[in-house]
C-alpha positions in Angstrom: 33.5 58.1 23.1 35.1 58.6 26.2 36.2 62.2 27.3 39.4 61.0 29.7 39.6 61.9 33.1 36.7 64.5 33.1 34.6 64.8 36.1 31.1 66.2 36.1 30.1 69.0 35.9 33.1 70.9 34.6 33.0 74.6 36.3 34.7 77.7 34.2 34.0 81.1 35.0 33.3 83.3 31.8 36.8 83.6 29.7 38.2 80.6 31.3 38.9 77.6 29.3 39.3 73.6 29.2 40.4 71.5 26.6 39.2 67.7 25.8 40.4 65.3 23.3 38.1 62.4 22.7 39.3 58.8 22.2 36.9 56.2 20.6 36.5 52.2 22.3 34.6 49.2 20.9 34.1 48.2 24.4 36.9 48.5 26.3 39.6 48.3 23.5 40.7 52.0 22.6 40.5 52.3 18.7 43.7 53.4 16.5 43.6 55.9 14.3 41.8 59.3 14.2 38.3 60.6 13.1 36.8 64.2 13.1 35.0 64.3 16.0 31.9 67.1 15.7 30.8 69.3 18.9 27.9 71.2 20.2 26.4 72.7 22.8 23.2 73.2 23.8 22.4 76.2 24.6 25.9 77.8 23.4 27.5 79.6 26.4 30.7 78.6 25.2 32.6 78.4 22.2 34.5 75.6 20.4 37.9 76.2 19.3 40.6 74.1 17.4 43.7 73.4 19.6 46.2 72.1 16.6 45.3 68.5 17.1 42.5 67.4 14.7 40.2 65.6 17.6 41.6 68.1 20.5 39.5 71.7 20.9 39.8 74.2 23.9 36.0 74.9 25.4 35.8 78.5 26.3 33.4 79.7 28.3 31.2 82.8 27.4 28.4 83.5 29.3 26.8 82.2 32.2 24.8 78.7 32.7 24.6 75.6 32.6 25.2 73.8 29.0 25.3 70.5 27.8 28.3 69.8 25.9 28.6 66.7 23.3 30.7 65.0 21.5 30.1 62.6 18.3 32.7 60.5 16.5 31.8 57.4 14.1 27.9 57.5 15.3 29.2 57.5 19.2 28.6 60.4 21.5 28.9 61.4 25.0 27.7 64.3 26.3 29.0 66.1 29.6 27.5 68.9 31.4 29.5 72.6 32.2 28.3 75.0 34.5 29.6 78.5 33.7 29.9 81.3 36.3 29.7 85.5 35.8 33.4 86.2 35.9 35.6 86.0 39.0 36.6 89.1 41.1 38.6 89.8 43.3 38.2 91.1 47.2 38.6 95.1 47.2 38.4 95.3 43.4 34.8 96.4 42.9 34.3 99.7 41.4 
């Protein structure tokens, strides 16, 4: 299962979002067709939407950490690692 052009660890700060579509090989030949891929994260600081596209969802972060995302399709995984920051503010706007 290969995640695309992802690059470790994926940094969001709480309400920001990412979204990944996986794409199955059999070594280095990319696989037609389409399969429901399944996701979970461990622990669950962020939550796994839909995005319209069966094997697409949107990763929204939710609280701060560091989780472990992965990804199964067909008895593959992959598995890649987001670190999620309290959210951002900006200079002056403290109250």
């Amino acid at each position: 299962v290969d995640l695309g052009e992802v690059t470790a660890p994926i940094v969001l700060a709480v309400g920001e979002s990412v979204t990944l579509s996986p794409r199955l090989y059999a070594g280095s030949q990319r696989l037609a067709g389409s399969a429901e891929p399944t996701w979970k994260a461990e622990p669950p600081l962020v939550d796994v939407l839909r995005d319209g596209v069966p094997e697409r969802r949107r990763i929204v972060a939710r609280r701060p950490g560091r989780t472990r995302l992965t990804v199964g399709v067909l008895g593959q995984s992959s598995s890649i690692e987001l670190n999620v920051v309290g959210p951002l503010t900006i200079a002056g706007d403290e109250q």
